[in-house]
Backbone bond lengths (Angstrom), bond angles and torsions (degrees), N, CA, C in turn:
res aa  C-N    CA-C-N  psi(-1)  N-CA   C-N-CA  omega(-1)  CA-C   N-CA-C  phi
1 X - - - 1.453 - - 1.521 107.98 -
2 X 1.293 117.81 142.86 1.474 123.51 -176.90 1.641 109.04 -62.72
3 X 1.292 100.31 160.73 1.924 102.94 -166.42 1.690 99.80 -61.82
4 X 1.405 123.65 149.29 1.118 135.22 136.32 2.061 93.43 82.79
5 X 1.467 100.25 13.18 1.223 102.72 174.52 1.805 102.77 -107.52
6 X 1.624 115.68 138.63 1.212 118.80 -169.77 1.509 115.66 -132.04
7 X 1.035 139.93 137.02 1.481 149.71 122.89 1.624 91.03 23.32
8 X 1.190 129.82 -62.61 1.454 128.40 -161.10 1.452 108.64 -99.95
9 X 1.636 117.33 -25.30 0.901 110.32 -175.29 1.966 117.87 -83.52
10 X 1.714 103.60 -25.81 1.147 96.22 143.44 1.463 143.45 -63.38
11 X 1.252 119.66 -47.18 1.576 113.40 166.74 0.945 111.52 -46.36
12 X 1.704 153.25 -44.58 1.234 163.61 117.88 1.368 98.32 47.85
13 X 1.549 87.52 -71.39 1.703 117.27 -150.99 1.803 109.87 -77.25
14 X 1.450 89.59 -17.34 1.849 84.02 -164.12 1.703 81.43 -101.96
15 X 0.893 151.54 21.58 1.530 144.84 -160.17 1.974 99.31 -110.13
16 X 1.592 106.09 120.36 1.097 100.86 172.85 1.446 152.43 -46.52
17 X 1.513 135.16 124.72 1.396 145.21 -143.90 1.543 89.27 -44.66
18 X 1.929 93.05 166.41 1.699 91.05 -177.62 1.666 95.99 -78.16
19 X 1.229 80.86 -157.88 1.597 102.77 -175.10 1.700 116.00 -87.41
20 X 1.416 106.55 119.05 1.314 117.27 173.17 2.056 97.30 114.84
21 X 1.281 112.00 -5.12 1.552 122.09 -169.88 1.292 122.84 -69.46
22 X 1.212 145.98 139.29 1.079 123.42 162.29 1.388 125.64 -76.23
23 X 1.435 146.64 164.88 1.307 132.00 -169.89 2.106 110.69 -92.74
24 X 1.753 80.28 -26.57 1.680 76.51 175.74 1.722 138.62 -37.58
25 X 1.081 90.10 -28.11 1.459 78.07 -178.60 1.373 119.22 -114.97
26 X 1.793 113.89 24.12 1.621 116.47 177.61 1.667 80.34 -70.19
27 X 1.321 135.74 -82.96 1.111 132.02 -121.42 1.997 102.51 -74.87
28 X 1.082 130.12 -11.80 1.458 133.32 157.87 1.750 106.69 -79.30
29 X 1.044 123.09 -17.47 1.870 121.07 161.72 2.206 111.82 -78.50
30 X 1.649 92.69 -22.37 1.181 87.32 -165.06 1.700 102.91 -87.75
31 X 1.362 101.68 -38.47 1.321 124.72 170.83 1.777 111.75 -31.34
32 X 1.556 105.82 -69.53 1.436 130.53 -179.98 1.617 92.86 -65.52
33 X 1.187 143.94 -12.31 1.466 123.71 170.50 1.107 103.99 -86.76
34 X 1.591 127.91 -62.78 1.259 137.28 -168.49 1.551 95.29 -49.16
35 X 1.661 152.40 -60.42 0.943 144.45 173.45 1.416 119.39 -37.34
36 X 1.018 110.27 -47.12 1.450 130.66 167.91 1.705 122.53 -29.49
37 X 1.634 81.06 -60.78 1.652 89.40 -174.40 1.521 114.69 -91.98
38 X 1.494 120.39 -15.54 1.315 130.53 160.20 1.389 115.94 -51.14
39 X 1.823 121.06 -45.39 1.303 137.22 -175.33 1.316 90.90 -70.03
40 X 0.997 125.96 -62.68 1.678 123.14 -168.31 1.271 115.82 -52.99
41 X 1.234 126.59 -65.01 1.525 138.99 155.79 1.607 93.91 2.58
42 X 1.610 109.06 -80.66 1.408 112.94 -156.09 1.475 116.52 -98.78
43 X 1.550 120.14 37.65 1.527 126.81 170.68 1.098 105.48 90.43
44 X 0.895 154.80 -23.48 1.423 143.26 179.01 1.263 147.04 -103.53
45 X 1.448 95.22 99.10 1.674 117.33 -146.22 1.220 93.00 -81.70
46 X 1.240 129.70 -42.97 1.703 103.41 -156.07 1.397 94.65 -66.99
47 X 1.373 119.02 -46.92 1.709 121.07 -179.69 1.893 101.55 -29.89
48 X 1.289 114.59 -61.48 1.341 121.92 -174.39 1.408 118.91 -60.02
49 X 1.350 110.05 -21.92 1.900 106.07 -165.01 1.601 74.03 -84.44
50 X 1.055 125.00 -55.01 1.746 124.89 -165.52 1.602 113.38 -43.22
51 X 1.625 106.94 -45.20 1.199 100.63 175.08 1.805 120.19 -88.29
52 X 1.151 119.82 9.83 1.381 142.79 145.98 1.447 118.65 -64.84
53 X 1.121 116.05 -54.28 1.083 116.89 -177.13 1.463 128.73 -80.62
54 X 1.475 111.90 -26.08 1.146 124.06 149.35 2.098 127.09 -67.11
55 X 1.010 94.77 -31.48 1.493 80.90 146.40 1.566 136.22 -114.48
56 X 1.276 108.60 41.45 1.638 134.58 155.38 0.840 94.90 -91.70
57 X 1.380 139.58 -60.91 1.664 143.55 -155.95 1.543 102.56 -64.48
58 X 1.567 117.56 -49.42 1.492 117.76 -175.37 1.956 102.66 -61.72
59 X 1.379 94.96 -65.94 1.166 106.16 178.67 1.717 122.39 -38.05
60 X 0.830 110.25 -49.23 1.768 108.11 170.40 1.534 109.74 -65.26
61 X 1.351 112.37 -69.81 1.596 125.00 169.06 1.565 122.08 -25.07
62 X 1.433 117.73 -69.49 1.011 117.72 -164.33 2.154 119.94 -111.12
63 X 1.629 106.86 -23.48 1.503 119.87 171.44 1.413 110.60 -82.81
64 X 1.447 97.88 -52.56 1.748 92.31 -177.65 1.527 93.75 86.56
65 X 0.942 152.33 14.86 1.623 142.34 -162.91 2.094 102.36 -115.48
66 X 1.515 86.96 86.28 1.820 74.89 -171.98 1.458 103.13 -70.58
67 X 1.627 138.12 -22.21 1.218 104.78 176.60 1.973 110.40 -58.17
68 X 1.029 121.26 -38.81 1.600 109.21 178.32 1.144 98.22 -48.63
69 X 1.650 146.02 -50.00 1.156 150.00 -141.78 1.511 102.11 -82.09
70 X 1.093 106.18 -48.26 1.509 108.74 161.62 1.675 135.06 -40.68
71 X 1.556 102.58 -49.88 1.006 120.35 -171.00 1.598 97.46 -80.11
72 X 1.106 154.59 -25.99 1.306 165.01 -169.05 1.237 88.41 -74.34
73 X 1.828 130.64 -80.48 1.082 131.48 -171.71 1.486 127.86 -43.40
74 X 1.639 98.07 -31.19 1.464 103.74 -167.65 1.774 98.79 -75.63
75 X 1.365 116.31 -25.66 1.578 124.03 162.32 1.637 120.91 -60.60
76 X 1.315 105.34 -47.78 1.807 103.28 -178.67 1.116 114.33 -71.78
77 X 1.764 126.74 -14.80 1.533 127.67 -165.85 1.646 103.82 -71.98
78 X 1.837 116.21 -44.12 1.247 96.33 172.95 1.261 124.00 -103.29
79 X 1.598 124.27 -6.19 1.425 106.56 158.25 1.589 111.75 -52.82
80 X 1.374 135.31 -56.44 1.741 139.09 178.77 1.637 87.99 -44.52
81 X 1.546 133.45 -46.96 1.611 111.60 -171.72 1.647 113.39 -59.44
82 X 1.522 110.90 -49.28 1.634 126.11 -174.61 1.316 101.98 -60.62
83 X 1.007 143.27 -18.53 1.533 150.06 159.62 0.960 130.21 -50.47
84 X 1.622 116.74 -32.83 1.500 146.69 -177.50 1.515 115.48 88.35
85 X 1.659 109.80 8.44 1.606 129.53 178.75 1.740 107.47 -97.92
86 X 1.673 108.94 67.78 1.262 137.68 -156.88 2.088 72.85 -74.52
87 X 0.775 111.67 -106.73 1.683 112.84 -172.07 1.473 119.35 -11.77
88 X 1.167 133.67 -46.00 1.123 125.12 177.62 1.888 110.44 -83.60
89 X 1.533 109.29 -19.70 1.478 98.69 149.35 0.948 144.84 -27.61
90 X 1.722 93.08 -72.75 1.464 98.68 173.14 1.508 120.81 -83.44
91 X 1.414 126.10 -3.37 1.391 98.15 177.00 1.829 100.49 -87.86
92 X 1.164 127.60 -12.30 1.482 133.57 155.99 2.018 95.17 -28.85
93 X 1.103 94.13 -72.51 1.127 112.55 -149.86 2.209 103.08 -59.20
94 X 1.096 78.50 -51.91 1.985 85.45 177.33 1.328 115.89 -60.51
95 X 2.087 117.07 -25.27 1.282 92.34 -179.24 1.879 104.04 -82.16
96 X 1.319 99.78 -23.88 1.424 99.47 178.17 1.740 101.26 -58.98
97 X 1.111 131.92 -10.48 1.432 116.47 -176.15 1.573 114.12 -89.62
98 X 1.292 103.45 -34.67 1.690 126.75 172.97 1.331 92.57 -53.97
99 X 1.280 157.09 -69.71 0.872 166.12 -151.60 1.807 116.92 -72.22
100 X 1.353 108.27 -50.26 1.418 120.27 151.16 1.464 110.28 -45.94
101 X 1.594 129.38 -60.48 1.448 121.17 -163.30 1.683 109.67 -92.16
102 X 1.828 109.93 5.44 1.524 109.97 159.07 1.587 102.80 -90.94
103 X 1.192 134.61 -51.53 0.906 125.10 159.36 1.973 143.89 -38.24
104 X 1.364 86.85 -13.39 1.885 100.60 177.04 1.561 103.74 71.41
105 X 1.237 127.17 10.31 1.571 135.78 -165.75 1.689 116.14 -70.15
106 X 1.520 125.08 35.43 1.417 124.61 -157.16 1.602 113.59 -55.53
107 X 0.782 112.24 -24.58 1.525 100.26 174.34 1.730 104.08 -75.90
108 X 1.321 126.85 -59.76 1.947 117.53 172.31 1.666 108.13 -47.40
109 X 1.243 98.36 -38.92 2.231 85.80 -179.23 1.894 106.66 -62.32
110 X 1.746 103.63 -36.44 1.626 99.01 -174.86 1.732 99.84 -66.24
111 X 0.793 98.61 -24.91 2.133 103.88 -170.17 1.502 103.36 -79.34
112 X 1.086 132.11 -47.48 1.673 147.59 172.22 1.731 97.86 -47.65
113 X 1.498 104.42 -62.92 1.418 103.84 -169.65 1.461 97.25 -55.25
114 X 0.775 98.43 -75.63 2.163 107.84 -176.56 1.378 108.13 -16.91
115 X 1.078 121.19 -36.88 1.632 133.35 -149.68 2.154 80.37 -110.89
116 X 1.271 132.53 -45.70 1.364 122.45 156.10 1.210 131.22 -21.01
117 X 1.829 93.85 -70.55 1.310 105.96 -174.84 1.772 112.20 -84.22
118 X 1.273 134.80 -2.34 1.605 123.84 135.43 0.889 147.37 -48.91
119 X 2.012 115.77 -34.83 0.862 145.23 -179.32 1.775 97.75 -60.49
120 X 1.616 105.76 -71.50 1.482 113.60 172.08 1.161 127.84 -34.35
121 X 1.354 120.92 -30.61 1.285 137.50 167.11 1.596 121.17 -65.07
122 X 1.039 119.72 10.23 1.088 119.65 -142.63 1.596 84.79 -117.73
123 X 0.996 116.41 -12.95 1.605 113.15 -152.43 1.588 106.37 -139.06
124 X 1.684 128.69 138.33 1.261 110.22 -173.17 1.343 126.23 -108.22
125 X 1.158 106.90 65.79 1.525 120.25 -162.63 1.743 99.02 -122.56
126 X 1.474 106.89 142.47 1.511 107.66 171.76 1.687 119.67 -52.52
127 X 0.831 90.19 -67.85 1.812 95.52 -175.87 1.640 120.64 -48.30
128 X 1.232 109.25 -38.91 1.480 117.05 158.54 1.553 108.41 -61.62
129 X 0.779 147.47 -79.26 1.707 147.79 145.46 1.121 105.78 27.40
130 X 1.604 101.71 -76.69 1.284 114.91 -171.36 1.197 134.06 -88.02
131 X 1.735 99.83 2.47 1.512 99.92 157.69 1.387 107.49 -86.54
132 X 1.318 136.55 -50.85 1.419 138.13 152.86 1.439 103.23 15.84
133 X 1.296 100.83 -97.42 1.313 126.31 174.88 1.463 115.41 -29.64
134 X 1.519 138.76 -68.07 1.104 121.39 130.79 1.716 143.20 3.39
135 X 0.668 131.95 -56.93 1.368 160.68 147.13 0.970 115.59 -25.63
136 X 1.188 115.43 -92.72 1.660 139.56 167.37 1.481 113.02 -32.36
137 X 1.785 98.32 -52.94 2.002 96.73 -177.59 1.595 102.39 -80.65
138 X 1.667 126.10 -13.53 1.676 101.58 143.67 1.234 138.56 -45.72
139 X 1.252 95.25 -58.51 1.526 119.41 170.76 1.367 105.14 -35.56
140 X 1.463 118.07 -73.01 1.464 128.70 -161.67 1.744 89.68 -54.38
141 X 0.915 116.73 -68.96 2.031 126.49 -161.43 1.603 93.70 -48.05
142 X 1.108 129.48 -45.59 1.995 116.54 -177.84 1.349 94.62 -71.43
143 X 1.073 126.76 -89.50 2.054 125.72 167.29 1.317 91.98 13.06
144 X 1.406 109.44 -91.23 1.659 107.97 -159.74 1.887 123.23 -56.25
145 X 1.309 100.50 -28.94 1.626 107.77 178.46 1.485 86.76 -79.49
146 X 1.395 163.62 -5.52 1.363 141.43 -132.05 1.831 79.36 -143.16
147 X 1.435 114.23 -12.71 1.760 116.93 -172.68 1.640 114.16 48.07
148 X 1.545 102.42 41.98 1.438 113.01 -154.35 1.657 81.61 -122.57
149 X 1.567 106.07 94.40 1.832 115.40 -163.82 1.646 74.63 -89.21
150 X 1.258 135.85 -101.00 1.624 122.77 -145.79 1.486 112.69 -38.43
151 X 1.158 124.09 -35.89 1.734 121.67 168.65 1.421 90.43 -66.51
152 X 1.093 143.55 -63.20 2.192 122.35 -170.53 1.500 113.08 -56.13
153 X 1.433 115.12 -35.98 1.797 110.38 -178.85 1.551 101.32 -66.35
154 X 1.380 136.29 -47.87 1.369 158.31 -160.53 1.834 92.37 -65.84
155 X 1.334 119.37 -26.63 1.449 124.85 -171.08 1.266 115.83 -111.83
156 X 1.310 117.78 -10.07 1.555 124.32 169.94 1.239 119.77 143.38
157 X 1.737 109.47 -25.89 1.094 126.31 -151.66 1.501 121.47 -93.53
């Protein structure tokens, strides 16, 4: 399964528009995922960030549903990392986190961070490191308030 894509985060996706939505444009968001993960499947990310990004574009534009919007981002942060476009990863990834902590969503902000502090990892520079690290002991601190022990081992802890 493609990075930072989940069991939940698909059902997510197939779950009817909010309220007041039109339905037109679930099935061109679903379209651009399923492409998405087909492209990914077989190496070809930029093909995939494109079809990511095109259903960010629908998704903001026309659903309005930032948890989908979220969940999109939390997908483009590490295809943009596997790319070797470590920076635009993670800011993929932070607005999807902003969005988690407007939403009150503590278990996706502990998963976002996690997926942060990999990102950081990614690169061999101190300060990246040590944001990593950072990250992760977010991660770990919601885990433990959330008594969510396999999400705290999964975070460092």
């Amino acid at each position: 399964m493609p990075p930072g894509v989940t069991r939940w985060s698909l059902q997510r996706r197939s779950r009817v528009p909010a309220e007041g939505k039109h339905d037109m444009s679930a099935p061109t968001v679903q379209q651009a995922l399923a492409l998405y993960k087909h492209a990914y499947e077989q190496g070809q990310l930029a093909e995939a960030e494109g079809y990511l990004r095109q259903a960010l574009a629908i998704s903001r534009t026309e659903q309005g549903d930032r948890r989908d919007e979220m969940e999109i981002l939390i997908d483009l942060g590490p295809v943009a990392k596997e790319q070797g476009n470590i920076s635009m990863g993670r800011d993929f990834l932070q607005e999807a986190l902003r969005i988690a902590e407007e939403e009150q969503d503590r278990h996706r902000e502990a998963m976002i961070r996690i997926f942060l502090g990999d990102v950081g990892h990614a690169v061999q520079d101190r300060r990246w490191i040590d944001d990593a690290r950072y990250w992760y002991e977010g991660a770990l601190t919601i885990m433990r308030e959330l008594h969510d022990h396999e999400g705290a081992a999964r975070s460092g802890g």
